[in-house]
C-alpha positions as CSV (number, residue, x, y, z in Angstrom):
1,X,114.0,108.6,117.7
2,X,115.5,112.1,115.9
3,X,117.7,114.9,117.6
4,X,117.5,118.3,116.4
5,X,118.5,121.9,117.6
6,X,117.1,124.8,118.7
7,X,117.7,128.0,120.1
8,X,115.4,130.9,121.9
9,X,116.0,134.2,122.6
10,X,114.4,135.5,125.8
11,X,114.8,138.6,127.5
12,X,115.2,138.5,131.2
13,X,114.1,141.8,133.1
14,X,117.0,143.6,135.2
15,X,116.6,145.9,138.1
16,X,119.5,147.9,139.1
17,X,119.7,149.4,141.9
18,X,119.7,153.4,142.1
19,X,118.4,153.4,138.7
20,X,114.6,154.6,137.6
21,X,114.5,154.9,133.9
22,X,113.3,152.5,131.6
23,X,112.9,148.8,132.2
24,X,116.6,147.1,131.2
25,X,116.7,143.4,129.9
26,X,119.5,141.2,129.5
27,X,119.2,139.1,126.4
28,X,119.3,135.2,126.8
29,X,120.1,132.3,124.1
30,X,118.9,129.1,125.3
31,X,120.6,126.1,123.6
32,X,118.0,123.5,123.3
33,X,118.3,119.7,122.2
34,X,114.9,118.1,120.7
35,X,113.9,114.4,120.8
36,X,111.6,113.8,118.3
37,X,109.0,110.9,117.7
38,X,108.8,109.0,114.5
39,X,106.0,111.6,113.3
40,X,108.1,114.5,114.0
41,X,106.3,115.5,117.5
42,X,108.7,116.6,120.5
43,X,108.5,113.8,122.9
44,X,111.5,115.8,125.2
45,X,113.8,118.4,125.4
46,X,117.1,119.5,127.4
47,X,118.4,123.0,127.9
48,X,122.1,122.3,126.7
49,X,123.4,125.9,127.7
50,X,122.5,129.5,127.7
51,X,124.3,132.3,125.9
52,X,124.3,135.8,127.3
53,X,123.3,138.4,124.8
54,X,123.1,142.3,124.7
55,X,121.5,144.7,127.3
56,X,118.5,146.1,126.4
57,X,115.9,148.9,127.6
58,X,112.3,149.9,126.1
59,X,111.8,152.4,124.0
60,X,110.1,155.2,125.5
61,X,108.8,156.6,122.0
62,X,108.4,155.4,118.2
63,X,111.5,158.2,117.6
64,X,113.6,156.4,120.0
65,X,116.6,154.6,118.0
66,X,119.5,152.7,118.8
67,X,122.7,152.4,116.6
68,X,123.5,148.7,118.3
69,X,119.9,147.1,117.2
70,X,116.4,147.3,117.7
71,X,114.0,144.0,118.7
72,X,110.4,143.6,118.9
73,X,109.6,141.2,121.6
74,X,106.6,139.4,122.8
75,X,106.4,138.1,126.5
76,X,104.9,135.4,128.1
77,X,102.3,137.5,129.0
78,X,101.1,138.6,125.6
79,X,103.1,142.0,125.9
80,X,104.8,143.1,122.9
81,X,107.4,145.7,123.6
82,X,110.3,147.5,121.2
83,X,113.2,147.1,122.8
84,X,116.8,149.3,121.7
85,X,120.1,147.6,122.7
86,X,122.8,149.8,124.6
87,X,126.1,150.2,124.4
88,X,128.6,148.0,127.0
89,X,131.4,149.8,128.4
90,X,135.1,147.9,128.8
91,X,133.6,145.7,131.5
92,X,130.6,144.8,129.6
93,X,128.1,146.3,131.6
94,X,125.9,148.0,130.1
95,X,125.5,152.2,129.5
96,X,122.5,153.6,131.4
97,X,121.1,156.1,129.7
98,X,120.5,159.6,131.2
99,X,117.4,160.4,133.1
């Protein structure tokens, strides 16, 4: 039996309270160790740990832009969305935009 790495980014929907813009995601790294059979199928795997990422919100329009990075993300459900990051203030929480 092999090992190998992996890691997947997922995007966890956030809901703040008080706030009605946009949908806000927190970006998620999940640290995954593969067991692999002798012909290179996955017979198990374990989460090892998850790393916390940026925030994120969709973009409203195609103009839309973000100077900390840009993702296009498709969900579980079959949903691809474009997704700008936002800026964290000295807390790391993330800057709401304006509505």
């Amino acid at each position: 039996m092999r090992m190998t790495t992996g890691i997947e980014r997922y995007f966890r929907p956030l809901r703040i309270q008080g706030y009605a813009g946009p949908q806000i995601y927190k970006e998620v790294y999940m640290h995954y160790i593969h067991f692999l059979n002798e012909d290179g199928t996955v017979q198990r795997s374990k989460l090892d740990k998850t790393t916390d990422g940026k925030f994120f919100k969709e973009a409203v329009n195609n103009t839309e832009r973000s100077m900390w990075g840009e993702a296009e993300y498709t969900f579980p459900d079959g949903n691809t969305k474009r997704l700008l990051a936002l800026g964290t203030d000295m807390n790391g929480q993330p800057v709401l935009p304006q509505v």
